[in-house]
Backbone bond lengths (Angstrom), bond angles and torsions (degrees), N, CA, C in turn:
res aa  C-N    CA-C-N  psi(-1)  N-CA   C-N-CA  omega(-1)  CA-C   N-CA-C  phi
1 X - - - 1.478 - - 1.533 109.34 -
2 X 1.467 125.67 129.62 1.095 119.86 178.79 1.311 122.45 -74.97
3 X 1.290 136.18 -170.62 1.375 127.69 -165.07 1.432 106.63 -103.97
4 X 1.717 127.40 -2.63 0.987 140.26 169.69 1.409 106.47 -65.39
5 X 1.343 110.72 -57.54 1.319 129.85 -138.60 2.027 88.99 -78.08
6 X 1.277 116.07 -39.09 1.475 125.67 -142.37 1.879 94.03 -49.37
7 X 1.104 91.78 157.31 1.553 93.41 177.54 1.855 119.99 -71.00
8 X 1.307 118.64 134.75 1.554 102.38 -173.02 1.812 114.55 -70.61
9 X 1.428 106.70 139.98 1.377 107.03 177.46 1.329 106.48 -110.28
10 X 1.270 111.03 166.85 1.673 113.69 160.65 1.624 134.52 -64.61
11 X 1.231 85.82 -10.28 1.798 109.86 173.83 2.039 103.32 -80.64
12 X 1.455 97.79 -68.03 1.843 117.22 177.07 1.272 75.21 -42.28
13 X 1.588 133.46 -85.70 1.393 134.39 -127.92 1.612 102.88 -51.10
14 X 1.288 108.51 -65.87 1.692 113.39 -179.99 1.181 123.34 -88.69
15 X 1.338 120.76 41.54 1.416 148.47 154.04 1.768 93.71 66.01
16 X 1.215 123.81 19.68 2.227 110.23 -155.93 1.100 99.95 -50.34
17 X 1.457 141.43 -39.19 1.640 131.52 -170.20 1.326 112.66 -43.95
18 X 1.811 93.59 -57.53 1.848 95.93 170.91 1.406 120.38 -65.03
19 X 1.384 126.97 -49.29 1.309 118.05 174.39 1.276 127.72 -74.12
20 X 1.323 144.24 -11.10 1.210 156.86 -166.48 1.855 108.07 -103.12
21 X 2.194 111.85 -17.86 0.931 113.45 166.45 1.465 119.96 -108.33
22 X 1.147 109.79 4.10 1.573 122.88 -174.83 1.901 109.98 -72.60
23 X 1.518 122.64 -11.90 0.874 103.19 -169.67 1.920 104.32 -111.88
24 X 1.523 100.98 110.17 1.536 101.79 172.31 1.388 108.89 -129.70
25 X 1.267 92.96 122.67 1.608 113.25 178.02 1.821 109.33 -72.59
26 X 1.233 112.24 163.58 1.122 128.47 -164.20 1.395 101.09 -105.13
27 X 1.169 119.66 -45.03 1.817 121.27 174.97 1.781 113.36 -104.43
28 X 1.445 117.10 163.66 1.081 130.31 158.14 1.847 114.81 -68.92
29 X 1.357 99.46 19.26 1.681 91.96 -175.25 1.613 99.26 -96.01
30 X 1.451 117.42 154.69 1.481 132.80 -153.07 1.802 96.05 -85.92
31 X 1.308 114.90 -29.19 1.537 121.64 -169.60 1.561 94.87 -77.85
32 X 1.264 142.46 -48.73 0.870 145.19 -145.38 1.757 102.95 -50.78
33 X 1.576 110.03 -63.58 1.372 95.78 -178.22 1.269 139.56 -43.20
34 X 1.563 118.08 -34.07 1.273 142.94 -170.12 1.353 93.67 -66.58
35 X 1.261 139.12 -27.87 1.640 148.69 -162.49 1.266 75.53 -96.87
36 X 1.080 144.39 -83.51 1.399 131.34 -140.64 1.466 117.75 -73.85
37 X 1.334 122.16 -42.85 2.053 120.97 163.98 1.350 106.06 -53.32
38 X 1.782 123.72 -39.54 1.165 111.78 -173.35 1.846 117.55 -60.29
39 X 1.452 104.47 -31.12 1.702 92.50 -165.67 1.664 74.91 -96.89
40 X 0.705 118.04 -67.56 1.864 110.78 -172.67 2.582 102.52 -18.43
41 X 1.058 108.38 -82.02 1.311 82.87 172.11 1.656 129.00 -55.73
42 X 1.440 112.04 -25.55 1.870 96.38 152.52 0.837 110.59 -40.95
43 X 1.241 131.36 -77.99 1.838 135.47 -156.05 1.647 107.49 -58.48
44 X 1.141 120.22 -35.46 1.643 138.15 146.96 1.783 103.11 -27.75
45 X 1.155 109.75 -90.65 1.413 109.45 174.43 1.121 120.51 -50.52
46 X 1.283 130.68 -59.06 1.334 112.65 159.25 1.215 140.23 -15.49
47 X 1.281 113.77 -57.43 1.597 109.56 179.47 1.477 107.18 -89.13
48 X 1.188 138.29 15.81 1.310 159.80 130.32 1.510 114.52 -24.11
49 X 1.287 101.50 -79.29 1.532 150.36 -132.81 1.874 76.09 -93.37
50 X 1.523 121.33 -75.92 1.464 120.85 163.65 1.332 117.69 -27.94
51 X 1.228 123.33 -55.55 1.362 121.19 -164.60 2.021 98.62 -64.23
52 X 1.085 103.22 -46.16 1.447 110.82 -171.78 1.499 113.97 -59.08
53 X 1.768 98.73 -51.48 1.284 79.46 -170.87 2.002 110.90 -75.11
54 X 1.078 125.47 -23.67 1.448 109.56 -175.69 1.660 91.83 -66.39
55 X 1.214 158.38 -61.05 1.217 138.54 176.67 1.475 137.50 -27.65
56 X 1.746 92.32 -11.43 1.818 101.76 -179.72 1.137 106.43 -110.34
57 X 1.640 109.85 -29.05 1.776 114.10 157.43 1.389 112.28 -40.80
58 X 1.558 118.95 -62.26 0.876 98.38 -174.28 2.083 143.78 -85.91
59 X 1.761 76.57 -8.65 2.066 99.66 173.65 1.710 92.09 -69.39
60 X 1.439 135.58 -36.59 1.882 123.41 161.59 1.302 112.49 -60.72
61 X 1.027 128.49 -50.44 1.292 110.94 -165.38 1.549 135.79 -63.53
62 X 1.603 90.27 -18.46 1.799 133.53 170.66 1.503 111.18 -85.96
63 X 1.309 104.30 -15.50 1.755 103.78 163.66 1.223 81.32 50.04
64 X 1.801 118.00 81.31 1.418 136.47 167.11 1.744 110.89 -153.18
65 X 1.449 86.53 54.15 1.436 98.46 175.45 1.598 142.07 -28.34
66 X 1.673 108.08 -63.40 1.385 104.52 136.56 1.545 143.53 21.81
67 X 1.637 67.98 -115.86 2.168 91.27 166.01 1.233 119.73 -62.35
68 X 1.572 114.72 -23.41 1.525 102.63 163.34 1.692 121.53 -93.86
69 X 0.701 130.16 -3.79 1.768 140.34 145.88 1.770 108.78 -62.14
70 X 0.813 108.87 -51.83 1.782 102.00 170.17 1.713 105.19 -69.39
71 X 1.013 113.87 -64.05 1.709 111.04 179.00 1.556 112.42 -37.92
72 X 1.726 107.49 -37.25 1.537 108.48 -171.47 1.518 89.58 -74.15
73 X 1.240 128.31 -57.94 1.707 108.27 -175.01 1.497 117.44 -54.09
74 X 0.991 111.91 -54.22 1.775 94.08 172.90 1.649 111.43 -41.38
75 X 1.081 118.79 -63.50 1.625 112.82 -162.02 1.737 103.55 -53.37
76 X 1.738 108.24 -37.27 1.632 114.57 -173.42 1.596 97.54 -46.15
77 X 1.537 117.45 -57.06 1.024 125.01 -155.43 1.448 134.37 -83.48
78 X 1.442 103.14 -3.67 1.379 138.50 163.56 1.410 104.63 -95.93
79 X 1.165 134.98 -21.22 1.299 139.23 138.96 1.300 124.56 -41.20
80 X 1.294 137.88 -67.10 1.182 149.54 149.13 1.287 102.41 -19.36
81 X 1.133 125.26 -81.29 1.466 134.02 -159.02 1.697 92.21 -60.48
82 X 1.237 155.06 -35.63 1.137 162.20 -173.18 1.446 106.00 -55.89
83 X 1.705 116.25 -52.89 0.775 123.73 -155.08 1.691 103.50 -106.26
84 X 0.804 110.94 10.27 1.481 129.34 171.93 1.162 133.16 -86.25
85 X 1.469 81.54 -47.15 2.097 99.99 169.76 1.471 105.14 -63.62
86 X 1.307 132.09 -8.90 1.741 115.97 173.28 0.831 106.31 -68.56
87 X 1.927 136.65 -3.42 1.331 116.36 -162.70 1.450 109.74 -82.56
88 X 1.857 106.20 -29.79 1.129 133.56 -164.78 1.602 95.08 -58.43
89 X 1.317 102.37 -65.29 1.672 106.67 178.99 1.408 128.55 -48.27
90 X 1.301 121.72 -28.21 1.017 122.58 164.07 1.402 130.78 -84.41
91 X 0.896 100.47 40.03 2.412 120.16 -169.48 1.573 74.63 -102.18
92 X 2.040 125.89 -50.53 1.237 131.79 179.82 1.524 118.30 -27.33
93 X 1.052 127.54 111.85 1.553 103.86 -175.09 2.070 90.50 -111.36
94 X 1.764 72.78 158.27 1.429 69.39 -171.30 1.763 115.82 -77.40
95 X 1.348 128.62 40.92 1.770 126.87 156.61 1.467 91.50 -105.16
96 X 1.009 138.70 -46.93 1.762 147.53 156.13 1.573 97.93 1.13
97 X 1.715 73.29 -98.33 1.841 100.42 -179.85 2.016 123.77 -27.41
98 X 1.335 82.81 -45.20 1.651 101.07 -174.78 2.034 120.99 -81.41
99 X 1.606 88.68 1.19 1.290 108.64 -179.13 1.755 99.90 -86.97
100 X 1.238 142.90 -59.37 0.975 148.97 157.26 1.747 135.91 -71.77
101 X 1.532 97.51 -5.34 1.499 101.35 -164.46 1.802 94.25 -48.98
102 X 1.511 103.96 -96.23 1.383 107.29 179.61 1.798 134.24 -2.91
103 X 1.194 101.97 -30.72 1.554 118.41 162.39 1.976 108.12 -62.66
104 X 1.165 110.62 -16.63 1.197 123.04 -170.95 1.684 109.53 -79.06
105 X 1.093 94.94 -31.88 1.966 100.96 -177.79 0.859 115.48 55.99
106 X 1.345 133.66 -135.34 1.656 139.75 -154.83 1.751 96.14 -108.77
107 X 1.504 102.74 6.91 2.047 111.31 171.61 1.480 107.53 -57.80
108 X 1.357 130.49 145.36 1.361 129.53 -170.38 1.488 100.66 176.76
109 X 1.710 99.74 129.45 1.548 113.21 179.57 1.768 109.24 -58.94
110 X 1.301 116.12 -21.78 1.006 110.48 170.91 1.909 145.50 -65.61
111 X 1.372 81.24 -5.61 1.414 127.85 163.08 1.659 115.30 -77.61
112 X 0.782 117.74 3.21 1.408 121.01 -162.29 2.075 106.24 -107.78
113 X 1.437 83.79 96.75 1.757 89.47 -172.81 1.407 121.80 -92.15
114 X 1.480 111.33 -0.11 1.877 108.64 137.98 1.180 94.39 -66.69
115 X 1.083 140.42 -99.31 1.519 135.20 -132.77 1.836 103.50 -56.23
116 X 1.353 120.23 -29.11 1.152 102.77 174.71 1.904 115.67 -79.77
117 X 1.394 109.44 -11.61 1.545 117.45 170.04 1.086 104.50 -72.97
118 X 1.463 134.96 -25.48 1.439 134.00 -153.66 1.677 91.25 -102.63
119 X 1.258 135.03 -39.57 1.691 127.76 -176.14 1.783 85.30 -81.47
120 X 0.579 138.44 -16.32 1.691 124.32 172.41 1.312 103.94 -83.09
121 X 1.140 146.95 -54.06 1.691 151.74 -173.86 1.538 77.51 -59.32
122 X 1.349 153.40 -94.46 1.405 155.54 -155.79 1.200 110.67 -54.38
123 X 1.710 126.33 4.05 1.228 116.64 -179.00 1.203 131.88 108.59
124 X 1.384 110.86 -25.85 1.704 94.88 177.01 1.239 117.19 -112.66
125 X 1.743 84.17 149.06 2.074 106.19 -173.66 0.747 113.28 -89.89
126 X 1.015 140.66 120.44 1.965 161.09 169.36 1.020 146.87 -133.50
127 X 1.824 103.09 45.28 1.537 98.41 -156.02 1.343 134.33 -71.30
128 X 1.886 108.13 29.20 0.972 114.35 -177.36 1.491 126.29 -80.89
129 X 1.891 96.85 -24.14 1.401 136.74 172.64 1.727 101.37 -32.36
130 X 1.230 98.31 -47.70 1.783 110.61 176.43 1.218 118.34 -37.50
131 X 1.601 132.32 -23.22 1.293 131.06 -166.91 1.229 115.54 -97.76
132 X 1.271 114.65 22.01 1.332 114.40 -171.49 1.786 91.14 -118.18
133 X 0.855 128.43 -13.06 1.237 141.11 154.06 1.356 148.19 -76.61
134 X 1.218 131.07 137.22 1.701 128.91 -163.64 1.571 87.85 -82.86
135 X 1.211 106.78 122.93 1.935 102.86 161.80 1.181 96.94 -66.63
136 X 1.770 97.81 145.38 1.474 126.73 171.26 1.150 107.17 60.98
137 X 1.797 117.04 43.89 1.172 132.38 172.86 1.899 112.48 -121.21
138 X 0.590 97.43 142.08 1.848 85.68 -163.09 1.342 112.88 -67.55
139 X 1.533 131.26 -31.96 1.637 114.01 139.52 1.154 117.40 -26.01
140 X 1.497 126.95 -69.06 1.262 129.99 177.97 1.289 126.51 -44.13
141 X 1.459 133.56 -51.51 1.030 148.45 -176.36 2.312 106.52 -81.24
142 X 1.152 104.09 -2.02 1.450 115.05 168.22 1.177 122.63 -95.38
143 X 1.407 123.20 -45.91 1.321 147.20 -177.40 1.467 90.15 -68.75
144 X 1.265 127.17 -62.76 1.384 126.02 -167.44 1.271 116.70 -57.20
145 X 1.457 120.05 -23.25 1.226 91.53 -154.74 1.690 88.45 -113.47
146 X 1.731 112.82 -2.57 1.848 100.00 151.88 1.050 126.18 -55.25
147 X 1.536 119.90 -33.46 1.500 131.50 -167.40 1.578 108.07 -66.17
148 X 1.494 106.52 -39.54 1.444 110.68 168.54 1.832 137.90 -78.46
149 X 1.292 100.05 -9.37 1.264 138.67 -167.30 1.520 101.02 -71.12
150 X 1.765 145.71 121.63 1.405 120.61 133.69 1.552 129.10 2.31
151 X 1.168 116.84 123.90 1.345 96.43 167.55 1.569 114.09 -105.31
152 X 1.374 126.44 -164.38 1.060 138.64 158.80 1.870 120.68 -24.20
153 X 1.198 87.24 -64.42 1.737 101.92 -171.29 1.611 107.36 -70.62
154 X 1.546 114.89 -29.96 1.508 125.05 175.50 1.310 88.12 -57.85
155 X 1.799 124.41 -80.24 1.457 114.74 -159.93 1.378 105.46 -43.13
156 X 1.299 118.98 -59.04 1.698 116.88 -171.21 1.569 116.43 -20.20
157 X 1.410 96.41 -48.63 1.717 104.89 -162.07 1.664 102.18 -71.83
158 X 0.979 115.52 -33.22 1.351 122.80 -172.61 1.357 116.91 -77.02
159 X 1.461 122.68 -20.45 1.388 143.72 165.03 1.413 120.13 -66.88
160 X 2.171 108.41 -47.70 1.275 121.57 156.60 2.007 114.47 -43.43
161 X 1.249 98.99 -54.46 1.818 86.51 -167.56 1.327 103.90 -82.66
162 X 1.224 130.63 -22.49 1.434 127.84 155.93 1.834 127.48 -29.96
163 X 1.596 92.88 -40.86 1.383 121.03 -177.22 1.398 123.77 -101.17
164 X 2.037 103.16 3.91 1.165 104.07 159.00 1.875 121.20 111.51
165 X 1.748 93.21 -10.46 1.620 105.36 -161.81 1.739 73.35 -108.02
166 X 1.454 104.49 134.02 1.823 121.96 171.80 1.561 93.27 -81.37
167 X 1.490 103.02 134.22 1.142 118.27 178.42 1.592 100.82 -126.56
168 X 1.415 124.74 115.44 1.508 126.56 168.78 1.624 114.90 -17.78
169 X 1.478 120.27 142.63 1.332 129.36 -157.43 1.475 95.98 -86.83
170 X 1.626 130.12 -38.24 1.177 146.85 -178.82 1.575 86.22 -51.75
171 X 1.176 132.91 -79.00 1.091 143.91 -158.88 1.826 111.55 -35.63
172 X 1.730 98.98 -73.94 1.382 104.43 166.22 0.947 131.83 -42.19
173 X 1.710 121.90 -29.60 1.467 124.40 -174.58 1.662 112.71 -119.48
174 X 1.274 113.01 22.22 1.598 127.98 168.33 1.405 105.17 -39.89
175 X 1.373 118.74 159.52 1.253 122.74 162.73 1.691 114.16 -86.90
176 X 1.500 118.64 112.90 1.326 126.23 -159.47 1.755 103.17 -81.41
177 X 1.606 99.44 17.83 1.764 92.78 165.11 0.660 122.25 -96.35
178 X 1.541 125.73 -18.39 1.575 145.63 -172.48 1.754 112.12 -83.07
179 X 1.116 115.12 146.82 1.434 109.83 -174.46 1.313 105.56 -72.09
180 X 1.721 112.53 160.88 1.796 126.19 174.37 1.733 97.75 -67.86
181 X 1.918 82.79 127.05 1.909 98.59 -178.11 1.959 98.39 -103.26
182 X 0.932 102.27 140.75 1.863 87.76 162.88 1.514 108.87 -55.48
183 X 0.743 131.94 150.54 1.691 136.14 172.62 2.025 110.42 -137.32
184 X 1.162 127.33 125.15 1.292 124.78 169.54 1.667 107.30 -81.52
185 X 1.174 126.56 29.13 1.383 138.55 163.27 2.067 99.48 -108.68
186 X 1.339 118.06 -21.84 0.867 108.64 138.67 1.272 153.92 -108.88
187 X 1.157 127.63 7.61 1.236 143.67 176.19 1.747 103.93 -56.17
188 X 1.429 90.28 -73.46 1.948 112.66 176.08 1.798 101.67 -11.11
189 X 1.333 86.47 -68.47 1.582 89.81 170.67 1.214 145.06 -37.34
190 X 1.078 99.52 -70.27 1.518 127.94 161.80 1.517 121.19 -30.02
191 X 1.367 91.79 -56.62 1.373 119.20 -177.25 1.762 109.05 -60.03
192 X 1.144 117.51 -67.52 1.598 136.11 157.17 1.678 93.95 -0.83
193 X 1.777 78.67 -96.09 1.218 100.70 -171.58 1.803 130.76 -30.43
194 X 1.288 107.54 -34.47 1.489 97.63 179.11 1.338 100.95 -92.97
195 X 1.611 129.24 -15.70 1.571 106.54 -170.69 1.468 86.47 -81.01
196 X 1.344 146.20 -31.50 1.151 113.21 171.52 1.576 141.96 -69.93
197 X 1.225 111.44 0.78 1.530 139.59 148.37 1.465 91.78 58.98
198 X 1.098 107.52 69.04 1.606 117.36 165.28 1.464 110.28 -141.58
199 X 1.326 105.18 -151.28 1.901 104.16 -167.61 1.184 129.64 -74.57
200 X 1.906 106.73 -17.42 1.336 104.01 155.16 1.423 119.56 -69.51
201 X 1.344 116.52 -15.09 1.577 116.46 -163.76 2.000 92.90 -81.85
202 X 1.423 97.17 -37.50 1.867 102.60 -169.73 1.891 97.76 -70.27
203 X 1.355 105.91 -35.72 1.608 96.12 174.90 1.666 116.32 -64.63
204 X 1.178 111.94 -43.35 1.489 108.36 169.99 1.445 114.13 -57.54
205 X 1.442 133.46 -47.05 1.280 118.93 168.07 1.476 127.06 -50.42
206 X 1.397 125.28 -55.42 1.049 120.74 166.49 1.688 125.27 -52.13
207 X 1.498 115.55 -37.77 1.748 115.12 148.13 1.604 111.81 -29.90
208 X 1.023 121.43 -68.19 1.421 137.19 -152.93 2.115 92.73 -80.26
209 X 1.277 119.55 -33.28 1.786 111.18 176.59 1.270 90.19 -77.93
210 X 1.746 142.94 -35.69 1.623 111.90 169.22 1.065 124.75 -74.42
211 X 1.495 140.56 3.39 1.321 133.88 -178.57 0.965 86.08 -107.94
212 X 1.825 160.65 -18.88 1.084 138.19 -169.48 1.408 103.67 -89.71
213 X 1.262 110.02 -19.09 1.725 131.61 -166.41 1.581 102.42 -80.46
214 X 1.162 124.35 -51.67 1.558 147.40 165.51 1.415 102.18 -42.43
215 X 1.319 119.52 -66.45 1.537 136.64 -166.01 1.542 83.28 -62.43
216 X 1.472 136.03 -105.65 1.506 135.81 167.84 1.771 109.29 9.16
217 X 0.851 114.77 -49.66 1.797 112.49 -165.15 1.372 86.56 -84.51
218 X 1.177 145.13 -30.38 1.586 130.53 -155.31 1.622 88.61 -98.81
219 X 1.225 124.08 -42.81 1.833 114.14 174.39 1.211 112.63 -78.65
220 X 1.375 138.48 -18.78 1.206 117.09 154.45 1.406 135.18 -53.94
221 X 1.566 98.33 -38.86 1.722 122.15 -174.95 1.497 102.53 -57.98
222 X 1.136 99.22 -64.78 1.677 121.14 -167.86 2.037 105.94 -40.25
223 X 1.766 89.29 -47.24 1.709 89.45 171.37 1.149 119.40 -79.25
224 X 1.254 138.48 -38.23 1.185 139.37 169.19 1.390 118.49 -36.70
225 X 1.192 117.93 -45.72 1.689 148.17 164.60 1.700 99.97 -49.51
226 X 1.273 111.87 -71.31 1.182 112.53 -174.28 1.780 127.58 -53.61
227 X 1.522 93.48 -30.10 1.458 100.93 173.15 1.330 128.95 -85.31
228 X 1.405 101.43 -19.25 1.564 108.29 178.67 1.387 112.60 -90.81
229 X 1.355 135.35 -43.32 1.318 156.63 -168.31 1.680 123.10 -99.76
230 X 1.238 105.92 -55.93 1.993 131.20 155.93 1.480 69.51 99.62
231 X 1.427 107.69 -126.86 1.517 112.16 -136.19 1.796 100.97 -121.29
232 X 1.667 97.80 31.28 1.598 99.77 179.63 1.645 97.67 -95.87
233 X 1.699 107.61 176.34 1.234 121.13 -155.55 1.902 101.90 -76.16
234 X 0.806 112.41 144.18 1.972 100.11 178.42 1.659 102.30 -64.14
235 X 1.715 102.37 -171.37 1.521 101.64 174.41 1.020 123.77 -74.22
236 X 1.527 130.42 178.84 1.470 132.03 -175.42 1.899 111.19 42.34
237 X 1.105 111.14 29.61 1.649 130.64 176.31 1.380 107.39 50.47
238 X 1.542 113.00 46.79 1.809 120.30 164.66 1.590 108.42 -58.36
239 X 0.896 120.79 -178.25 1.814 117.30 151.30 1.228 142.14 -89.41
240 X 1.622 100.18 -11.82 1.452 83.78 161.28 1.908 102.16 103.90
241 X 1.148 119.15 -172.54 1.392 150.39 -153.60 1.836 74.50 -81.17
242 X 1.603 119.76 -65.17 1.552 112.47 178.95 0.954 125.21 -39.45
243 X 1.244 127.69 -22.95 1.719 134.29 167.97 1.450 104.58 -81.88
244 X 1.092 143.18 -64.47 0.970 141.99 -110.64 1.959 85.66 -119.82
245 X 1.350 131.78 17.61 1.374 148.56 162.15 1.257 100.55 -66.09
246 X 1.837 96.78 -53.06 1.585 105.56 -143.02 1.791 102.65 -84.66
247 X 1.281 107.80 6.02 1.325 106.21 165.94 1.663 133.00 -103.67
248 X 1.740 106.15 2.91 1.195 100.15 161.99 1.529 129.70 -97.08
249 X 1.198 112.12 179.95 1.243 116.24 -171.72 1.442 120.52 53.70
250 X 1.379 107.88 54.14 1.550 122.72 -175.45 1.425 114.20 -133.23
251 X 1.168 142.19 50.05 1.646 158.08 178.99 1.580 92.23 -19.84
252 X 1.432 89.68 129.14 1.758 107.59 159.93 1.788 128.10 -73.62
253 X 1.007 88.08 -4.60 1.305 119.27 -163.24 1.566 144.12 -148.06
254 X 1.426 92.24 33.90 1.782 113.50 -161.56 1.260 107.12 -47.96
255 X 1.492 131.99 -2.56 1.658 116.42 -166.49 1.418 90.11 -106.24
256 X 1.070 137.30 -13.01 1.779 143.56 177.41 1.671 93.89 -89.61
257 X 1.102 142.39 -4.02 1.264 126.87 161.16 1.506 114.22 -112.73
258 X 1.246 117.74 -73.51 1.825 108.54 159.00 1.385 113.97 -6.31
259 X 1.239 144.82 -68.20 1.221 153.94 -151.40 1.470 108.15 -88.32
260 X 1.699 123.81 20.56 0.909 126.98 -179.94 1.919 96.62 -104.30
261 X 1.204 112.44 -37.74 1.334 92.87 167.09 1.564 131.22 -87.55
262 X 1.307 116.69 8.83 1.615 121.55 149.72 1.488 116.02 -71.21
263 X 1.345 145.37 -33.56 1.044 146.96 -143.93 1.404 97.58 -87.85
């Protein structure tokens, strides 16, 4: 029987040979695996989490409110679960961690070009992110071309005038390489929209539970970091918990919060 022909199993179907052999640890230490399924299903969600959100890019841009309010709860809620799994990691204690780290080499989450595709789909510009990458390496050439990509908050706006709220022309036609500015060409909008307390107003809320959700995963991370490691450099000589400060408290979406004290 050829391998075409073979009947599909639940094993074939969800590839387990490949995933169930993908995980080889570098040491005989017992923690090690638990490190390795844990970021291995990140990167799992991740391309999850990708797939979803360009599907809500594009249910806004279609001014298909709806389906993109259900899409935003799935991703919220796969969110959750995202941010949940640190708990798992942190069972890791840091003499654990430090038993195998070094087996780790120049390996580093910071390396991780879903998650750097995924802060580009949400908006942020960094094309410094690039150096962690071989140019004309397909990380490289992925990452890049989120950075150039609409993001999230672009579709948003375009969903808003779809739905009727004028959103400044500067705004719509910004250069989407540059990071999200507050703008009072968007506010107006914004503003509209929730005193009329309908589905644009429920789409902006759910905007505002993924940036709070986003914000949450980056202070969890950051401690998790801190407890396992304290205030040494990460692997492959990243920075560490010191980097990863300077990324909270940074809204994807500053004109959905500002506009909370006009309302």
């Amino acid at each position: 029987m050829s391998e075409e022909s073979k009947a599909l199993t639940y094993t074939s179907y969800l590839a387990l040979d490949e995933i169930l052999g993908a995980q080889r640890p570098r040491s005989e230490e017992h923690d090690e695996i638990l490190f390795i399924v844990v970021h291995q299903v990140y990167e799992l969600w991740f391309k999850e989490l990708l797939h979803e959100l360009a599907h809500l890019q594009r249910l806004l841009e279609e001014g298909r409110g709806p389906q993109a309010l259900s899409t935003l709860k799935r991703i919220l809620t796969i969110l959750k679960l995202v941010v949940a799994q640190i708990d798992v990691l942190e069972t890791l204690t840091p003499v654990q961690f430090l038993s195998f780290r070094e087996r780790l080499e120049s390996a580093s989450g910071f390396q991780s070009a879903q998650f750097r595709e995924l802060e580009a789909v949400l908006g942020r510009r960094d094309p410094k992110v690039l150096a962690a990458y071989e140019e004309g390496s397909e990380p490289y050439g992925s990452v890049e071309a989120a950075l150039r990509r609409r993001s999230l908050y672009d579709s948003f706006l375009r969903y808003l005038t779809l739905r009727g709220y004028k959103v400044s022309s500067d705004r719509l036609e910004r250069d989407v390489t540059m990071p999200v500015e507050e703008s009072e060409g968007v506010h107006s909008a914004v503003l509209a929209a929730y005193r009329d307390d309908g589905e644009a107003a429920q789409v902006c809320e759910r905007m505002v539970d993924l940036d709070e959700g986003f914000q949450e995963w980056r202070y969890r991370h950051v401690k998790m970091v801190e407890r396992t490691i304290g205030s040494r450099s990460g692997t492959g000589g990243s920075p560490g918990a010191q980097y990863l400060h300077t990324t909270l408290n940074q809204p994807m979406f500053p004109d959905l919060w500002s506009v909370r004290s006009e309302l």
